[in-house]
C-alpha positions, 0 to 999 in steps of 0.5 A: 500500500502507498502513502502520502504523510507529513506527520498526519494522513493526507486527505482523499475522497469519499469514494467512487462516483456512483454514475461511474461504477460501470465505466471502465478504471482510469489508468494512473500514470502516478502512484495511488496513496492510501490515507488509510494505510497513512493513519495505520503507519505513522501514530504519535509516540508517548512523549514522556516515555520517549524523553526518558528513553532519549535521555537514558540513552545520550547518558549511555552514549556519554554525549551533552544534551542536546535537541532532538526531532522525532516521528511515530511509524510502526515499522515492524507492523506490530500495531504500535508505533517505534519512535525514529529520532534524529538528534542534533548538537555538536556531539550528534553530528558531522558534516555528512550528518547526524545520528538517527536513533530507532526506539521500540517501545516494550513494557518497561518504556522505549528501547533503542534497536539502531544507531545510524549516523551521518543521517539528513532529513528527510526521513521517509518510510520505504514501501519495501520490508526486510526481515519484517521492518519496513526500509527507511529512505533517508538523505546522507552526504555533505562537505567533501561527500556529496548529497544522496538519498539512500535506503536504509535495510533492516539486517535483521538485526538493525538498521545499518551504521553508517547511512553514507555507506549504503546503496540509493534506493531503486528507481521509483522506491522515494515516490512509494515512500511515505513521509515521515519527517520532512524538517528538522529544526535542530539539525539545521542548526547543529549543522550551520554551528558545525560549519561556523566552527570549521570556517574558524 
């Protein structure tokens, strides 16, 4: 199923025209979008547990606080939304990117599954799945390395590392991907501090 989501489902219509039901189908030429696979897949996340979780983890990882931007998807189709967060700060951050962290929520709160790095927004949810986790599409690069969209495949277990290293996704897999988090605020800003210190 296709879908088409900035945060919340696109609108669609009502249904088919009902004069119309006998005539022949419209061939597209352009991907169909599902609103209602869109609702399924993208869902908030628990805010409070997701802080928590985020905190317990920069503690672990030894990195200074720092802002974050998140997204409910459920990856996995287990009817519960994983959290896809894209931290930003100097100690997220490199030139091609920053850290992309995907938390699961189990009975005790969220836990982290995978650390990617050198990741840029935006992020999408891939139409294909391995080892039942849907792909994330993802954009990589900067500074000497140059700006591609690649697709990030579950191993089975995680998501890879290093975005920089991974293969662009088939031809038409970013116009089947649904949209999960289009902006981020806070890396753009860890990114321009990143290039103010370079310059110096």
């Amino acid at each position: 199923m296709l879908s088409c989501i900035m945060l919340s489902a696109c609108g669609g219509s009502d249904g088919p025209d009902t004069a119309s039901l006998n005539a022949p189908a419209p061939v597209s030429l352009t991907p169909q979008r599902d609103a209602a696979a869109d609702a399924a897949l993208v869902a908030p996340v628990k805010v409070e547990e997701l802080r928590k979780a985020a905190e317990r983890y920069r503690l672990t990882k030894q990195r200074t606080a720092s802002h974050y931007d998140h997204v409910g998807a459920d990856l996995n189709g287990d009817g519960r939304p994983e959290a896809i967060v894209l931290f930003s700060g100097q100690d997220w951050c490199v030139k091609t990117g920053c850290s992309l962290v995907i938390f699961q929520e189990g009975q005790e709160g969220y836990r982290p599954v995978s650390h990617i790095t050198r990741v840029r927004p935006a992020i999408l949810v891939g139409p294909d799945s391995n080892f039942g986790w849907r792909d994330l599409i993802v954009k990589t690069g900067g500074g000497a390395a140059p700006l591609r969209t690649v697709r990030l495949a579950f191993t089975g277990k995680g998501y890879p590392i290093n975005a920089l290293l991974q293969p662009e996704p088939v031809e038409d897999m970013v116009a089947r991907s649904t949209q999960g988090m289009t902006e981020s605020p806070g890396f753009t800003a860890a990114i321009g501090q990143l290039a103010q210190s370079t310059a110096q």
